[in-house]
BAFI-3210 file (N, C-alpha, C; in Angstrom, 3 decimals, decimal comma, padded with zeros to 6 digits):
// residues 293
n [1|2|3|4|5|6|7|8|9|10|11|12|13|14|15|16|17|18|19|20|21|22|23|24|25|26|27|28|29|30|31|32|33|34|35|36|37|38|39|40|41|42|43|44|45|46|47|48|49|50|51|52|53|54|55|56|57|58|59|60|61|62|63|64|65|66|67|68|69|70|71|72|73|74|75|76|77|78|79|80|81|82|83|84|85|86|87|88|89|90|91|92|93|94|95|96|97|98|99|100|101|102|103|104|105|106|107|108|109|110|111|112|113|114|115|116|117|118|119|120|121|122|123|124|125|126|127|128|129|130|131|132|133|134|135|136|137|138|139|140|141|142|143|144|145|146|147|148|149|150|151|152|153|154|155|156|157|158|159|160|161|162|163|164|165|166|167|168|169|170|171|172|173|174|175|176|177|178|179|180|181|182|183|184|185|186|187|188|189|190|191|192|193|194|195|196|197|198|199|200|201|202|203|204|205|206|207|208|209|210|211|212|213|214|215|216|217|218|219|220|221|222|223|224|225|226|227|228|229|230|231|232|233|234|235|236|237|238|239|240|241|242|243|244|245|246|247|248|249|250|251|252|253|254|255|256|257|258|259|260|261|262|263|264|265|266|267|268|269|270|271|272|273|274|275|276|277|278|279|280|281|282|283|284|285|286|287|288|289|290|291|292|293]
n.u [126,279|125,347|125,259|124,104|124,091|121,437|121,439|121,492|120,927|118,463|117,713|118,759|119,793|119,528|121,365|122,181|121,043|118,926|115,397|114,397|115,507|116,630|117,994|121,216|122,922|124,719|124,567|121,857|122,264|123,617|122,133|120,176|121,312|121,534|119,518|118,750|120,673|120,062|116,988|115,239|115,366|115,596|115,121|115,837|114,224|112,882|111,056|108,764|106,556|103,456|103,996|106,826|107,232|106,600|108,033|110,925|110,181|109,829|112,134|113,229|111,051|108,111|105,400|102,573|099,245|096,846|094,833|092,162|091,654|091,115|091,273|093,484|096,086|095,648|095,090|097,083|097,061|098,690|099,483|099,093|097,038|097,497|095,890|094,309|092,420|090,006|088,007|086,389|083,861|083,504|084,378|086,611|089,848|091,599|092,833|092,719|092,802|095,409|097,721|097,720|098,554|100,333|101,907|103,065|103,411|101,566|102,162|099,600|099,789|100,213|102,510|104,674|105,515|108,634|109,552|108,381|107,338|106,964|106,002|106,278|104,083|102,276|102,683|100,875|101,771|102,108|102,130|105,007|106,271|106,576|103,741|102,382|104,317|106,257|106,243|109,285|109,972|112,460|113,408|114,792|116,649|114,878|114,539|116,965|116,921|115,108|114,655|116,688|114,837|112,465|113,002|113,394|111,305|109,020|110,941|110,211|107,782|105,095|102,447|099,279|098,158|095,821|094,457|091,748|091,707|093,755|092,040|089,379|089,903|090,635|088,566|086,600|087,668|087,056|085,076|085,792|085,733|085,493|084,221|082,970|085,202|084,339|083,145|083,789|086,560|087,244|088,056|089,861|091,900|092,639|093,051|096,488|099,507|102,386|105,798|107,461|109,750|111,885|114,234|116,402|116,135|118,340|120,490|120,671|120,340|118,707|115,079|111,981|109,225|106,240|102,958|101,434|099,447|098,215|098,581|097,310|097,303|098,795|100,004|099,087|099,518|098,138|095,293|094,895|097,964|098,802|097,975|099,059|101,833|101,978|100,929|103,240|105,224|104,573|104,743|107,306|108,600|108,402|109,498|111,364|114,164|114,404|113,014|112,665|111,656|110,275|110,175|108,200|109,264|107,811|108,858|110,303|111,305|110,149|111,790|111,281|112,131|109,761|110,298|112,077|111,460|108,257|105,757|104,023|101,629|101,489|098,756|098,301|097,388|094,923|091,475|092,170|094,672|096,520|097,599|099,407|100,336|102,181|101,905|103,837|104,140|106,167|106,355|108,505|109,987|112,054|115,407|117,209|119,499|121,416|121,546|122,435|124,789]
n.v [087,190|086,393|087,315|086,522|086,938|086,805|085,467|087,603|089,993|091,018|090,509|088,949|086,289|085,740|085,047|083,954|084,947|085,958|087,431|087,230|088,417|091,641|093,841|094,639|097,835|097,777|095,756|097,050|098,575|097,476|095,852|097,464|098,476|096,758|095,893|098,165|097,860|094,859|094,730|092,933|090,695|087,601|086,074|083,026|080,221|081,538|081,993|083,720|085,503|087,917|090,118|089,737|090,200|092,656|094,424|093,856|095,041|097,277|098,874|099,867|102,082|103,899|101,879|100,885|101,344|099,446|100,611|099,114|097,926|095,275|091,807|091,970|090,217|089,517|092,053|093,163|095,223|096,819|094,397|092,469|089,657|087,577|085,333|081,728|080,437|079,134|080,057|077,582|078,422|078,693|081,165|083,450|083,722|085,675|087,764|086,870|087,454|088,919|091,090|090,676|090,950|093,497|096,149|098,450|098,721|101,564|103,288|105,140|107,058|109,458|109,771|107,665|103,919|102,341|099,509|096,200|093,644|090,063|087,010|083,701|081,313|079,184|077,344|076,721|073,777|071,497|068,295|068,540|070,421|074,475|076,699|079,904|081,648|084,865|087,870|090,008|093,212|094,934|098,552|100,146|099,183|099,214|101,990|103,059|101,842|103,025|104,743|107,665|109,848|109,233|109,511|112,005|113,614|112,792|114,115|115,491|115,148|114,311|111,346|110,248|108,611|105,669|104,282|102,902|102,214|099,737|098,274|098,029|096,317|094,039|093,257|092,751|090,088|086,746|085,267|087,338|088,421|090,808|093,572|097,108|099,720|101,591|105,053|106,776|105,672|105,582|108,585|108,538|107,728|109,513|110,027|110,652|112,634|111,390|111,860|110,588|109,465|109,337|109,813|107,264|106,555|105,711|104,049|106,304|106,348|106,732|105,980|103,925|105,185|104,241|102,548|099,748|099,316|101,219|103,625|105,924|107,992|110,608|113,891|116,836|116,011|115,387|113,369|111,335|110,860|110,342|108,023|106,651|106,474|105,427|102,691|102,500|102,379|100,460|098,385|098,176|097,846|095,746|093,440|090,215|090,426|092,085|090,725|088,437|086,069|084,811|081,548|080,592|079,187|077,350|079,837|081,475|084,463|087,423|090,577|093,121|096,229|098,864|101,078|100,822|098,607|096,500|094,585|091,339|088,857|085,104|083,772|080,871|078,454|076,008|076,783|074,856|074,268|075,437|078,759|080,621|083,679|086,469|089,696|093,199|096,575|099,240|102,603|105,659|106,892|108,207|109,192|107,658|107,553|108,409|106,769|104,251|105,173]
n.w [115,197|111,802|108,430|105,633|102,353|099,857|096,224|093,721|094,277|096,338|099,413|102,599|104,641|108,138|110,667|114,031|115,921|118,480|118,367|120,838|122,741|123,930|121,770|121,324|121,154|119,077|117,416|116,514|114,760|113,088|111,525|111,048|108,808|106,701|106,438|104,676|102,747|102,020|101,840|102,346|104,938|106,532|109,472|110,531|112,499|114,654|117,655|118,803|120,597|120,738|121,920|122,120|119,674|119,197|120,670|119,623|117,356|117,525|118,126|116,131|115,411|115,318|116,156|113,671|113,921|112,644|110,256|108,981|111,994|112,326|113,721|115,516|117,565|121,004|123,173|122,529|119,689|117,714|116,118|114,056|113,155|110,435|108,715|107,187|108,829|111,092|113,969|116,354|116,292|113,693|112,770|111,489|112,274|111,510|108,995|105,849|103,229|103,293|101,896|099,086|096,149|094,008|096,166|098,191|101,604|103,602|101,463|100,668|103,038|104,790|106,786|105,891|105,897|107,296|107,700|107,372|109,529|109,407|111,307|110,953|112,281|110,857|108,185|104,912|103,371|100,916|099,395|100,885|100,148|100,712|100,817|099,626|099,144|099,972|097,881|096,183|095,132|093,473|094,494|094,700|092,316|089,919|089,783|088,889|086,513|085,268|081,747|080,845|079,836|080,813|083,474|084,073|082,870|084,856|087,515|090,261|090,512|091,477|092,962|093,341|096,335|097,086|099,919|099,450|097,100|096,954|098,836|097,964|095,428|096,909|098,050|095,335|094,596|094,430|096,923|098,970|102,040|103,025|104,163|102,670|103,616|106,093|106,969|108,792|108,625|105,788|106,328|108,148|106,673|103,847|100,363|099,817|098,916|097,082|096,236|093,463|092,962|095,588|097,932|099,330|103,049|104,541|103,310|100,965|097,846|095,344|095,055|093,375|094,022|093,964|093,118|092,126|093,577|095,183|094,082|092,036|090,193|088,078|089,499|087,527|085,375|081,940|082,094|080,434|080,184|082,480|083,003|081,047|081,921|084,361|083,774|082,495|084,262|086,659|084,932|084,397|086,762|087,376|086,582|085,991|086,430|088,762|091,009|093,908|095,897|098,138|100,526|103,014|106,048|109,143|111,984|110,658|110,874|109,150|107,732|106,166|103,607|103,207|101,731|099,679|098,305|096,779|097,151|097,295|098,336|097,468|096,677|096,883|097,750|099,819|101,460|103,617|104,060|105,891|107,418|109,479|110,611|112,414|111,971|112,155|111,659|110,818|111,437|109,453|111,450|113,161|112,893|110,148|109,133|110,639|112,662|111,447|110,397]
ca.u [125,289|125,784|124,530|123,817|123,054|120,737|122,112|120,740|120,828|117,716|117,180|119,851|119,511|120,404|121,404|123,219|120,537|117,481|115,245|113,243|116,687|116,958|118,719|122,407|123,045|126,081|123,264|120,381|122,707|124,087|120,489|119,472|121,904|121,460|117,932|118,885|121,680|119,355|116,299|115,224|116,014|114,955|115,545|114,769|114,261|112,398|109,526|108,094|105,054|102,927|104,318|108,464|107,503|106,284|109,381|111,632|109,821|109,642|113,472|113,411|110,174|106,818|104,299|101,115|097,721|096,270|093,364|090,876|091,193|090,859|092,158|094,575|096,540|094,814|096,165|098,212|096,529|099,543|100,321|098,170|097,137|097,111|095,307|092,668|092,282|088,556|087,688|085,026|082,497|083,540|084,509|087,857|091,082|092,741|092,781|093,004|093,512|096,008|098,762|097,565|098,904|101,562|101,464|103,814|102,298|101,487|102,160|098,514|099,850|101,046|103,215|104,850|106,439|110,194|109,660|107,392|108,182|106,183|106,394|105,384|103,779|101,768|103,215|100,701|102,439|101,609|103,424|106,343|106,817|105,838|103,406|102,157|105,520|105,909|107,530|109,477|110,611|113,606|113,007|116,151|117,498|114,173|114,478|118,017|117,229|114,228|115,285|116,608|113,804|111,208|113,634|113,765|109,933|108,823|111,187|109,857|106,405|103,883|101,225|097,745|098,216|094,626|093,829|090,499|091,989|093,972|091,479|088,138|090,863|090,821|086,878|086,367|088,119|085,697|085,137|086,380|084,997|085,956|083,247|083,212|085,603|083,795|083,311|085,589|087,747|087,932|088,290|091,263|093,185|091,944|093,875|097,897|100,027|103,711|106,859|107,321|110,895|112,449|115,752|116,099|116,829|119,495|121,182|120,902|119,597|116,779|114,193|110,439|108,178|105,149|103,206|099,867|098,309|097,814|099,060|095,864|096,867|100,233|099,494|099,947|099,582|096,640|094,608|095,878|099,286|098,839|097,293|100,103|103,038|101,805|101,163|104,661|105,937|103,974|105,383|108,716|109,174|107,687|110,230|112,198|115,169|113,840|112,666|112,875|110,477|110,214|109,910|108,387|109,648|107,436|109,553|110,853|110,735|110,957|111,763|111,676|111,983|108,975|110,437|112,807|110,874|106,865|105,805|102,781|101,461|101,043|097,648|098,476|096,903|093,517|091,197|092,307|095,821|096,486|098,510|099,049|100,923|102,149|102,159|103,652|104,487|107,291|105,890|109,850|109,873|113,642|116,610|117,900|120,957|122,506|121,586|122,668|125,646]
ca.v [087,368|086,343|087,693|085,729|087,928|086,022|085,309|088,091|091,634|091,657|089,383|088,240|085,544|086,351|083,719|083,796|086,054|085,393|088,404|087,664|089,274|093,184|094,152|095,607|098,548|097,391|094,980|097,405|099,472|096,520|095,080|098,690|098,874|095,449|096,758|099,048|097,219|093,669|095,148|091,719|090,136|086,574|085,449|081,528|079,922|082,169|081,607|084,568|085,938|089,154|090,956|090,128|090,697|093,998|094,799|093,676|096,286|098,780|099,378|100,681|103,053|103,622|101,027|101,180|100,552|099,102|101,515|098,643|097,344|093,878|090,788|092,079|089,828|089,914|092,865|094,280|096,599|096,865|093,163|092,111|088,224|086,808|083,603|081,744|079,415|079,330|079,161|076,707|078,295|078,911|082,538|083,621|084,229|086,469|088,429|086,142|088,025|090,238|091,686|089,523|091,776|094,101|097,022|099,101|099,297|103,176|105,006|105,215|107,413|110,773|109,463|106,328|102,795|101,903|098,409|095,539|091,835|088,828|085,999|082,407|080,501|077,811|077,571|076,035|072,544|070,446|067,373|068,409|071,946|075,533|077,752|081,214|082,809|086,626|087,992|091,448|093,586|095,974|099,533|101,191|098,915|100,056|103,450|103,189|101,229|103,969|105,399|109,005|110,537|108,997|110,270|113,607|113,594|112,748|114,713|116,470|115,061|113,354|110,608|110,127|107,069|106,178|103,079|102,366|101,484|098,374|097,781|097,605|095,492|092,688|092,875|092,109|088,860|085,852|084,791|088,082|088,475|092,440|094,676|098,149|100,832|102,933|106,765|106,642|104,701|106,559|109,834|108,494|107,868|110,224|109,858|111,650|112,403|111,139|111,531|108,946|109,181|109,781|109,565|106,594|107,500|104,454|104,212|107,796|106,227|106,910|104,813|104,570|105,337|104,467|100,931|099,432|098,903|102,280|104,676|106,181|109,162|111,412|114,990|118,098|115,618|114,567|111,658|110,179|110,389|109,995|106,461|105,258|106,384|104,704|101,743|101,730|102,026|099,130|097,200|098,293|097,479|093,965|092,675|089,265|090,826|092,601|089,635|087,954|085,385|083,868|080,371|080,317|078,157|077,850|079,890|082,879|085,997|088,123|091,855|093,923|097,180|099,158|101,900|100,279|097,535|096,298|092,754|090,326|087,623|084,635|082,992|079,238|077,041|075,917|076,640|073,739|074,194|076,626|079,752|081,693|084,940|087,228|091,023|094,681|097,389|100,162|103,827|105,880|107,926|108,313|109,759|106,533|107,980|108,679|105,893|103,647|105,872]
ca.w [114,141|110,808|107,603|104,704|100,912|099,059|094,981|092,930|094,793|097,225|100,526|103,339|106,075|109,134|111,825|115,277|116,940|118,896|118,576|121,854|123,372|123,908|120,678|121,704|119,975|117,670|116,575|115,685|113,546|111,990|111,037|110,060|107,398|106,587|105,853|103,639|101,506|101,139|101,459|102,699|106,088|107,048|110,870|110,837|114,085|115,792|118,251|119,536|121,656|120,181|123,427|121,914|118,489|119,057|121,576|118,598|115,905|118,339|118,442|114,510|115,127|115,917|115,646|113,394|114,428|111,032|110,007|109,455|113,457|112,436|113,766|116,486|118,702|122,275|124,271|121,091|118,622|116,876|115,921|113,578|112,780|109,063|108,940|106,521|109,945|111,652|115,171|116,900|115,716|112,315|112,193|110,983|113,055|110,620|107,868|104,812|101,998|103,367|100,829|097,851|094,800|094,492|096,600|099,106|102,298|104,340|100,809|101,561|104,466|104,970|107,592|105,577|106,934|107,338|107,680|108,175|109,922|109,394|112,196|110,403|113,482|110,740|107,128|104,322|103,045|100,077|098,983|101,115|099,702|101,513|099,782|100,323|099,018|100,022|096,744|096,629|093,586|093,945|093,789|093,772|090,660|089,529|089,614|088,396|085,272|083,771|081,215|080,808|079,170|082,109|084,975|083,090|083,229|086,400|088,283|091,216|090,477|092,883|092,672|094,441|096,667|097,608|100,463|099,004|095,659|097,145|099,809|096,714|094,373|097,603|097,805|093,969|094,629|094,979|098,490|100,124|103,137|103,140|104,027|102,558|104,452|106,725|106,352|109,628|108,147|104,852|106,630|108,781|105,247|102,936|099,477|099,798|097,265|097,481|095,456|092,452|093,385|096,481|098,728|100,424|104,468|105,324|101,834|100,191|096,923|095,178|094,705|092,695|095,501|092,878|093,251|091,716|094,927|095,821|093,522|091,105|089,110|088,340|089,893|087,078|084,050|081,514|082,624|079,101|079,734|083,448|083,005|080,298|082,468|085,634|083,297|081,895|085,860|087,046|084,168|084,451|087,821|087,561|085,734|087,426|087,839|090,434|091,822|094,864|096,421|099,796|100,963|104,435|106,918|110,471|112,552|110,215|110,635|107,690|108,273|104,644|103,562|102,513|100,795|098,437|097,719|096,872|097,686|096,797|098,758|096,997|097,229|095,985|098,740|100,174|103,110|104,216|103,985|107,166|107,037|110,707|110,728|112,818|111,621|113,167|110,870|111,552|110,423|109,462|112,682|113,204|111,473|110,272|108,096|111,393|113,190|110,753|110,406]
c.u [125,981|124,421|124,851|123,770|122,242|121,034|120,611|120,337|119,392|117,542|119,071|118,795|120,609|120,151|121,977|122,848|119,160|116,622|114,258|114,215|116,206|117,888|119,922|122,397|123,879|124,992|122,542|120,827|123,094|122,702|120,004|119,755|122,117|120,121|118,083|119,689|120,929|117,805|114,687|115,688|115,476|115,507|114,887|115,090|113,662|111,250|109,596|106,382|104,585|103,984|105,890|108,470|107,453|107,320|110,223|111,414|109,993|111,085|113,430|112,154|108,312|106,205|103,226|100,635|096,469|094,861|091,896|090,421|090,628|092,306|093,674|094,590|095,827|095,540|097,083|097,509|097,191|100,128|098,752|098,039|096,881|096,875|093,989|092,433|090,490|088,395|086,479|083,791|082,003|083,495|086,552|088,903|091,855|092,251|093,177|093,649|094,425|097,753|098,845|097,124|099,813|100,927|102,887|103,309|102,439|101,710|100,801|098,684|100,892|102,363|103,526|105,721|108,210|110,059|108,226|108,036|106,569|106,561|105,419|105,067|103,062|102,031|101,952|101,584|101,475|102,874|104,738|106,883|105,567|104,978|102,860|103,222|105,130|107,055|107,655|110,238|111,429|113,185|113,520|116,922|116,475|114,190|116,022|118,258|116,085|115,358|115,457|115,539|112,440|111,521|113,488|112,367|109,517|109,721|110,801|108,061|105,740|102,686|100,200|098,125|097,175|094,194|092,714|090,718|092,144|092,626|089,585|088,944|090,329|089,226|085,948|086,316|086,956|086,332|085,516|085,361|084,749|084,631|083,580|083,700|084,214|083,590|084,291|086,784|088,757|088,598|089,176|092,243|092,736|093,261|095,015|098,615|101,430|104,502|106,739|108,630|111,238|113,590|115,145|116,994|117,473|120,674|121,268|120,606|118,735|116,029|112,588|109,998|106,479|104,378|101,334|099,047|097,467|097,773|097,705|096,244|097,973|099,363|100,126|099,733|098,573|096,288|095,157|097,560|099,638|098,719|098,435|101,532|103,364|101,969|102,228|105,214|105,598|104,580|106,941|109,230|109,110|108,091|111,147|113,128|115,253|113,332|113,093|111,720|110,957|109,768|109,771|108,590|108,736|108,885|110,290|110,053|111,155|110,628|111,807|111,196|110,741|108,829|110,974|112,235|109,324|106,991|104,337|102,790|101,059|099,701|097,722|097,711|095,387|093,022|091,660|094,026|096,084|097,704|098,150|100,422|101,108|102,421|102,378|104,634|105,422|107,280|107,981|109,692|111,295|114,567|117,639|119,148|121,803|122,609|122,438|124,403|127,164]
c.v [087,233|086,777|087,222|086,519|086,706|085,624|086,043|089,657|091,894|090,362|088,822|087,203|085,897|085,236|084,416|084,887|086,011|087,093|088,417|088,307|090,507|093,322|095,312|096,482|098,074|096,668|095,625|098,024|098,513|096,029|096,429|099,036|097,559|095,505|096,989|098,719|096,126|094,042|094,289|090,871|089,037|085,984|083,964|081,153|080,579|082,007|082,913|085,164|087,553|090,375|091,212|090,373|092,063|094,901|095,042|095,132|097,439|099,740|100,301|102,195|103,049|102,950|101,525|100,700|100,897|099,704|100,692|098,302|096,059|092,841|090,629|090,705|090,459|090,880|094,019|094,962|097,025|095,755|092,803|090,533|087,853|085,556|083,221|080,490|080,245|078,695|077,754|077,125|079,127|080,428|082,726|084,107|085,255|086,617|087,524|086,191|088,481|090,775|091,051|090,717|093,104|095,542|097,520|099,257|100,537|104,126|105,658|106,499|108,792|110,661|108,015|105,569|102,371|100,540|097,468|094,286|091,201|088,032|084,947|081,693|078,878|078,447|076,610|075,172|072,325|069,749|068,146|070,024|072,949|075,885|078,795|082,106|084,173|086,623|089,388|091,961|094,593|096,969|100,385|101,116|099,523|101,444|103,839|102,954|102,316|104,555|107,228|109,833|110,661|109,886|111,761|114,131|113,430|113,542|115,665|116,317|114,113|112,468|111,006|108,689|107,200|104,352|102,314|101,735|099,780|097,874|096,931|096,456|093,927|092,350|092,589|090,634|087,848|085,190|086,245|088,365|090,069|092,798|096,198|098,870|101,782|104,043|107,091|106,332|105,469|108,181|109,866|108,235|108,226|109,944|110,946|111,555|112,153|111,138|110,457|109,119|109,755|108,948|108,579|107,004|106,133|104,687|105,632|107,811|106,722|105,845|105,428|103,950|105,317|103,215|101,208|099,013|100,316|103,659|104,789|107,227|110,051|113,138|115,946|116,933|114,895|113,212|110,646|109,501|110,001|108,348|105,851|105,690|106,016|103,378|101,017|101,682|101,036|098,052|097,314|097,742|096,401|093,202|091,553|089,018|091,462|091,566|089,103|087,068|084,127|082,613|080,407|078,953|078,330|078,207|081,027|084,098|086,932|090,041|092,951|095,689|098,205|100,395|101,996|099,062|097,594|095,201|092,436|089,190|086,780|083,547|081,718|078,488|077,548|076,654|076,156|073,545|075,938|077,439|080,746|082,661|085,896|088,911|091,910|095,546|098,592|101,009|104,460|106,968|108,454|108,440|108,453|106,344|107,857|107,768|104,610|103,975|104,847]
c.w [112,781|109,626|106,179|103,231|100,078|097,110|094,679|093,095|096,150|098,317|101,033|104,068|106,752|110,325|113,053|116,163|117,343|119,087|119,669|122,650|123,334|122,971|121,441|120,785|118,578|116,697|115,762|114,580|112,309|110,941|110,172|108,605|106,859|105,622|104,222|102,640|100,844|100,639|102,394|103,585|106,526|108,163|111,243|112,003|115,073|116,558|119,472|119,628|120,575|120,563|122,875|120,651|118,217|119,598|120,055|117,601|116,770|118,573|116,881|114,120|115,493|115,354|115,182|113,668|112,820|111,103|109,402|110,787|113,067|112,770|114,436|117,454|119,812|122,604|123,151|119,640|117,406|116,127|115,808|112,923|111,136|108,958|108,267|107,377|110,500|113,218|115,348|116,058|114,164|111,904|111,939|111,953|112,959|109,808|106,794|103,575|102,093|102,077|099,915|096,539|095,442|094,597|097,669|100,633|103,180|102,736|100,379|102,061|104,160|105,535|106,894|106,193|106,234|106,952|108,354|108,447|110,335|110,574|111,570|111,607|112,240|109,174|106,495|103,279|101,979|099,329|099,591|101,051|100,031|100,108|100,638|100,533|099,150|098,698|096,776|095,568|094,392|093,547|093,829|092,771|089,928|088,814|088,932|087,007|084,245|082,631|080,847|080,734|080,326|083,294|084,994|083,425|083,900|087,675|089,277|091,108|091,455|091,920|093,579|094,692|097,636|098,434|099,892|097,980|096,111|097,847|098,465|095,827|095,503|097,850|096,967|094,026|095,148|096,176|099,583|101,049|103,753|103,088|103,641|103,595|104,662|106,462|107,377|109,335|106,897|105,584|107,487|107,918|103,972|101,481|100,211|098,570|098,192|096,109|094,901|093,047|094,700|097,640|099,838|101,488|105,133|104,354|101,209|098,487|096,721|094,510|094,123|093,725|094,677|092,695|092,679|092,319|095,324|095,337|092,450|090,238|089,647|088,442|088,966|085,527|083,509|081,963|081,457|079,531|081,363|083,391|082,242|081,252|083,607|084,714|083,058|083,336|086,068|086,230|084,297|085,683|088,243|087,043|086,089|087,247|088,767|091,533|092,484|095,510|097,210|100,060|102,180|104,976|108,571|111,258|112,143|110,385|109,422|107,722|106,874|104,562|102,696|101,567|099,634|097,546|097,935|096,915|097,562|098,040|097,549|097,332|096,536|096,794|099,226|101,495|104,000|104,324|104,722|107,386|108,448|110,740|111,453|112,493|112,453|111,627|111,261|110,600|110,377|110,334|113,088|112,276|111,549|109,536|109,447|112,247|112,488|110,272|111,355]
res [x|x|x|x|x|x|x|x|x|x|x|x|x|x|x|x|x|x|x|x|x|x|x|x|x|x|x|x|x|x|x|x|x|x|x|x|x|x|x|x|x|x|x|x|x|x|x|x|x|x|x|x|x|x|x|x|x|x|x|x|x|x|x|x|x|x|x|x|x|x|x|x|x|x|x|x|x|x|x|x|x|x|x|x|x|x|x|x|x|x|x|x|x|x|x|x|x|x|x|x|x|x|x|x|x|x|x|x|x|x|x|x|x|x|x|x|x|x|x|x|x|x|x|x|x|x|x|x|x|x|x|x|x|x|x|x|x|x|x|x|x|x|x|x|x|x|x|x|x|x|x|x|x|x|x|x|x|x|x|x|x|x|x|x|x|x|x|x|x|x|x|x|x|x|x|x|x|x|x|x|x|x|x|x|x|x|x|x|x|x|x|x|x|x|x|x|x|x|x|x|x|x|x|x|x|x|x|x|x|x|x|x|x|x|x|x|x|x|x|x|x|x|x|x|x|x|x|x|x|x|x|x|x|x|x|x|x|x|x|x|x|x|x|x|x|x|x|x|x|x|x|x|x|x|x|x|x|x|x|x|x|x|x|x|x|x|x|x|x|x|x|x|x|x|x|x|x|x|x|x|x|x|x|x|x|x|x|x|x|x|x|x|x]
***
């Protein structure tokens, strides 16, 4: 196995390992902290089944079962399809919109995710060149670069991170096909509050745990000053040297970290220009300081 760093601080490639294998240990630790140093892991070449992608994620932690229930792989619940592809009889394959604007995904979630991995099965092309970049901001240089006075201030404080926010943001959009969340639905992810900062569990950093997908309102401080100091976060962290952005290739897998980093899909291409995805998400269920160790 070889590991690649990407020029610029976030994203490796990683070659000389087929992940439809059983991951040796020496491996998973290596990859774990691999994790946690790029942030960013891309495995090109890969062609795998729902059944070995889910094997694969399953070594780093428990799988989520995405709280809309759309657009599962047959048989898998947990392995979710992204695709603006249409069957026979003209209904949708996949989730279309899915992670289009920047967001974190589970801080939503009481219980938040370690990691998520993409599998590209059909890349949209034009003239020659991919589109439908995943892009990913750093969020332990982030949290490293506020300045005193912010760090000083936010210490030990919490947000409201509320599903419905992102989920209403992607049903604005013209064409979405999104039907309003449920009352089931809402009442299986009721708003949580989470740390703006907190210890990352591979690395021992800290990172801003604080994103404009999901995050609504600082807990303990006026709605005035709540609203401009989320503002200045969101802008602060969106800045491109944090930046990083993906070129899929059919055939990558891209494994990233969801606590150090937030990430955008980019929506550049047509209907007609076909985008198939494989999704599984990895909630942080395991003590990964020591694993990683």
């Amino acid at each position: 196995m070889q590991i690649t760093p990407h020029d610029g601080g976030v994203g490796a490639r990683i070659t000389g390992i087929d992940l439809a294998q059983k991951l040796a240990e020496p491996d998973f630790r290596q990859l774990l902290r691999a994790l946690g140093h790029h942030g960013v892991l891309c495995f090109p070449g890969q062609d795998l089944e729902a059944a070995q992608l889910s094997a694969f994620r399953s070594r780093f932690g428990t799988l989520e079962h995405n709280v809309a229930a759309m657009f599962n792989a047959p048989g898998h619940p947990e392995v979710m399809i992204l695709s603006n592809m249409k069957d026979e009889a003209g209904q949708p394959v996949g989730l279309g919109d899915a992670g289009q604007g920047w967001h974190t995904d589970m801080s939503y979630s009481h219980d938040i995710a370690i990691a998520n991995v993409l599998h590209a099965k059909q890349v949209p092309m034009r003239d020659g060149r991919p589109l439908g970049d995943t892009q990913f901001l750093d969020m332990h240089r982030a949290y490293e670069d506020l300045p005193p006075a912010v760090k000083a201030r936010l210490e030990g404080r919490t947000a409201i991170h509320d599903f419905n926010k992102f989920w209403e943001m992607m049903r604005a959009r013209p064409g979405s096909a999104r039907a309003p969340l449920t009352e089931e639905q809402r009442r299986r992810k009721p708003p949580v509050s989470q740390p703006i900062f907190r210890l990352h569990p591979i690395t021992g950093r800290r990172v801003l745990y604080c994103n404009p997908g999901y995050a609504t309102v600082i807990e303990g401080m006026e709605a005035a000053e709540s609203e401009a100091m989320l503002d200045f976060l969101f802008r602060h962290q969106s800045q491109e040297k944090y930046l990083y952005s993906h070129a899929w290739t059919p055939g990558d897998v891209l494994m990233w970290d969801n606590i150090a980093t937030t990430h955008n899909a980019v929506a550049d291409y047509g209907p007609d220009e076909h985008r198939y995805i494989l999704r599984v998400q990895v909630m942080a269920t395991l003590d990964y300081a020591a694993l990683a160790a």
